[in-house]
Structures are given as C-alpha cells and as structure tokens.
C-alpha positions in Angstrom: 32.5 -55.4 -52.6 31.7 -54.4 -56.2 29.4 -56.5 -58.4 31.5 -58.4 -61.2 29.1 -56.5 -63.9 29.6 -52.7 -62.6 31.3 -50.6 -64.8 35.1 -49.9 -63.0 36.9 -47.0 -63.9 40.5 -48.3 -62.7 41.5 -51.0 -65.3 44.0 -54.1 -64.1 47.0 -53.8 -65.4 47.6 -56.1 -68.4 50.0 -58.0 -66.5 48.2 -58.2 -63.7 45.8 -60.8 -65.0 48.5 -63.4 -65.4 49.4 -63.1 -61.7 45.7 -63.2 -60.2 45.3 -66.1 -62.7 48.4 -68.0 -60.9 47.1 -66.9 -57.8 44.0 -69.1 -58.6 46.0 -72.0 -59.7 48.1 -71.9 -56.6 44.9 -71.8 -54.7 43.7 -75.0 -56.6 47.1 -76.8 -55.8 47.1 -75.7 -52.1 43.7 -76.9 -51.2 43.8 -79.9 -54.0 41.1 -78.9 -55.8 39.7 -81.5 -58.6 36.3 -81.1 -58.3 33.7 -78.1 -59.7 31.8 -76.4 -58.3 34.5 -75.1 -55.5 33.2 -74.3 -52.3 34.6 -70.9 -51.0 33.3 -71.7 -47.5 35.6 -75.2 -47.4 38.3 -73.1 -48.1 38.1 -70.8 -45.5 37.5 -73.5 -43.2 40.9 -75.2 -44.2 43.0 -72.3 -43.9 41.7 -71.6 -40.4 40.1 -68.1 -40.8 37.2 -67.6 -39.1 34.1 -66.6 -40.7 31.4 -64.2 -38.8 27.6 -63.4 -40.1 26.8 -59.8 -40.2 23.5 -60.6 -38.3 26.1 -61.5 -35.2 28.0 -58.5 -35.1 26.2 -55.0 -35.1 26.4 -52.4 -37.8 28.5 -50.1 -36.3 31.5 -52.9 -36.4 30.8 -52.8 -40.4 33.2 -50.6 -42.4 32.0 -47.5 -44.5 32.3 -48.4 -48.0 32.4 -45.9 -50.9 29.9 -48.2 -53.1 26.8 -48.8 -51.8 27.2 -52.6 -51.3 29.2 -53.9 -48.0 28.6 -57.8 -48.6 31.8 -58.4 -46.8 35.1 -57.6 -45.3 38.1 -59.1 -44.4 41.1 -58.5 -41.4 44.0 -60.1 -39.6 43.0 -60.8 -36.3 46.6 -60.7 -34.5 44.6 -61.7 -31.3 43.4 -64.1 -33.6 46.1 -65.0 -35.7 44.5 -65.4 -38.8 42.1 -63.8 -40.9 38.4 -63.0 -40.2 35.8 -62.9 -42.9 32.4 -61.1 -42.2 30.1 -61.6 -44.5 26.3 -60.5 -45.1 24.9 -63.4 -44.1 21.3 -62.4 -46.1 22.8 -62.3 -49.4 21.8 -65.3 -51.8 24.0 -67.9 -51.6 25.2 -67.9 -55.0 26.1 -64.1 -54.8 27.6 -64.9 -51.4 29.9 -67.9 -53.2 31.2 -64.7 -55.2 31.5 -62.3 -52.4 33.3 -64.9 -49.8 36.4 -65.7 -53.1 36.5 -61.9 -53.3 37.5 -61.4 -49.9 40.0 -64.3 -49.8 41.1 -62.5 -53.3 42.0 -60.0 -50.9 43.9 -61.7 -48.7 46.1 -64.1 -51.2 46.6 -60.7 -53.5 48.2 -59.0 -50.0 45.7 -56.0 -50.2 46.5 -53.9 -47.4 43.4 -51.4 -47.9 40.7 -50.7 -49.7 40.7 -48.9 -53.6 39.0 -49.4 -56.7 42.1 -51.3 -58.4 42.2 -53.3 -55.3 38.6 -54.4 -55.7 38.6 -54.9 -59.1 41.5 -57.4 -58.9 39.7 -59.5 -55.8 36.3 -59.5 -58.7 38.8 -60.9 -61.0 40.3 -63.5 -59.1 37.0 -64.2 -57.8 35.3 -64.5 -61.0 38.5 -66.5 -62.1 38.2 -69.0 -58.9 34.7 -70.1 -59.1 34.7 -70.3 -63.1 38.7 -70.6 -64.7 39.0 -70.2 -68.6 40.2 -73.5 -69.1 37.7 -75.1 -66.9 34.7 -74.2 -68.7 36.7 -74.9 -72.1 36.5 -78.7 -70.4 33.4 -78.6 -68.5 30.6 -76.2 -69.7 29.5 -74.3 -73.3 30.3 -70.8 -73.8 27.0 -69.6 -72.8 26.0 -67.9 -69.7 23.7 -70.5 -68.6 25.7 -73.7 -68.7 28.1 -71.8 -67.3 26.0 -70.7 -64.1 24.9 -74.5 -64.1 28.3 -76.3 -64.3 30.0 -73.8 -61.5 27.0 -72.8 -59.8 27.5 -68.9 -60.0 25.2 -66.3 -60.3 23.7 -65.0 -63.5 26.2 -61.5 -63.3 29.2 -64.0 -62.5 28.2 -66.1 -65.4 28.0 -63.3 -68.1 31.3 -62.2 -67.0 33.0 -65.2 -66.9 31.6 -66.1 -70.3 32.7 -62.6 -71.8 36.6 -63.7 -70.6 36.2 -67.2 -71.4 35.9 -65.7 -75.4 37.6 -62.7 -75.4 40.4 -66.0 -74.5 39.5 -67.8 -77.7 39.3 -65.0 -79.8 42.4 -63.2 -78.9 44.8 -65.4 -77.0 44.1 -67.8 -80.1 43.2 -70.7 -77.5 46.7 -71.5 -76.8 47.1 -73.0 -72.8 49.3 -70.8 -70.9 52.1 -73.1 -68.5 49.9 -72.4 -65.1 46.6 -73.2 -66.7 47.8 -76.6 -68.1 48.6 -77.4 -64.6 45.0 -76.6 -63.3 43.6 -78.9 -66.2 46.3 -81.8 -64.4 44.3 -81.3 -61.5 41.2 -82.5 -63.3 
C-alpha cells in the first residue's frame, strides 16, 4: 500500500474520480452510515470478510510488493467465500484506519491485481471514505488539523484530503454533484 502523500507517477483518469467517489457513497448507503468518524473495521465485520493480523500468519504468506511498504493485502478466499484482509497489525491505528479502506477500495473497485493505477485509485477512495469533500464542507475547517480531528485520520491523510477538499472549492466552483447530495441526506 502506498502512502496517500507519495508522489504517483500513474494519474487517475479524470473520470475516474466521479466513479470511486460513488463507490464511497454507495458504501455509505449500504452500510447506513450517518455518523463520522467511519470505522473501517465495522465495515469489514458487516460484510463478512475476515480480517487476519500479520503477527498470526508468517512472512513468507505476505506478498512481495514493489514499494517498500506491505501494510496489507486483500483475497477471495473461495474456501472461504469471502474476502480476507491481512493487515500489519503494528501499524498505528490511525494509519491502519487508512490502510484497512484501501484494501476494501480494492475490493468494491474489482481490482484483480496489483499496479500503480490500481493503488492509487484504492488511496483515493480511501482518502475519500474516511474524509468526503462534502463532509468536511459540513463538519470540519479547511485545515489539516480539524480535519485529522473531526475524521480521526492521520496527519498525511489530512493534508491530502484538505488539498482535494479546495482544489473542490476552487475549481468545481462548490457546486454539489447528484451523489454527494445524497451522502449529505445521510447526515
């Protein structure tokens, strides 16, 4: 998994945001969220997958990544017959409330394998989860601290999440889009 502040060399595709964004907001419907901050580990408990520490599996189960962080990966478990989400369990919790959305970023945006694209969009939705545009328009300033307060995310979360939150107001000019009106309903 990729930090939300690393440089990526393989951009989203513009309109590619719109869908991970109604990704989100499906999310939010499914699991009836109405309440911040959102608790990644509820949600993988009420979709049935099944969550596994690092420290009870051994290292050579881990995947090889080509960064240098492995915080987590995810699987379907035919045997199983849902998804399995290992995690480092010795990761700060705030990071790992980033890292656990990332991987079910994986899962609701279908990714089959792993690429640069493919985790940069599971950063995005991630990012987008734990701290949507319109949320902190309702909820928090546009500074990286009430945001890390009000949606309890980690200082590199935050300053992304602030960064989109205005890039918003400056050049979508503000205006709600359909899908994010219906996440402010939920509120």
């Amino acid at each position: 998994m990729m930090s939300p502040a690393r440089s990526h060399t393989f951009r989203i595709p513009k309109k590619k945001y719109d869908e991970i964004e109604k990704k989100v907001v499906d999310l939010y419907i499914e699991q009836n969220i109405c309440n911040i901050p959102i608790d990644p580990f509820q949600i993988i408990q009420n979709r049935g997958y099944i969550l596994v520490p690092f420290s009870k599996i051994g290292d050579a189960v881990r995947p090889k990544s080509k960064c240098d962080e492995n915080d987590a990966f995810s699987f379907f478990s035919p045997a199983d017959n849902t998804f399995i989400i290992a995690y480092d369990d010795e990761k700060p919790l705030l990071r790992l409330r980033f890292t656990l959305m990332h991987e079910i970023g994986h899962i609701d945006l279908g990714h089959k394998g792993e690429s640069d694209l493919a985790r940069r969009m599971a950063d995005y939705y991630a990012g987008y989860a734990l701290a949507p545009s319109p949320l902190i328009d309702r909820f928090a300033s546009d500074d990286v601290d009430s945001i890390r307060n009000v949606f309890w995310v980690s200082k590199c979360c935050a300053e992304v999440c602030c960064n989109r939150y205005k890039n918003r107001v400056l050049y979508g000019g503000g205006d709600l889009k359909e899908y994010e009106a219906t996440l402010l309903g939920l509120f």
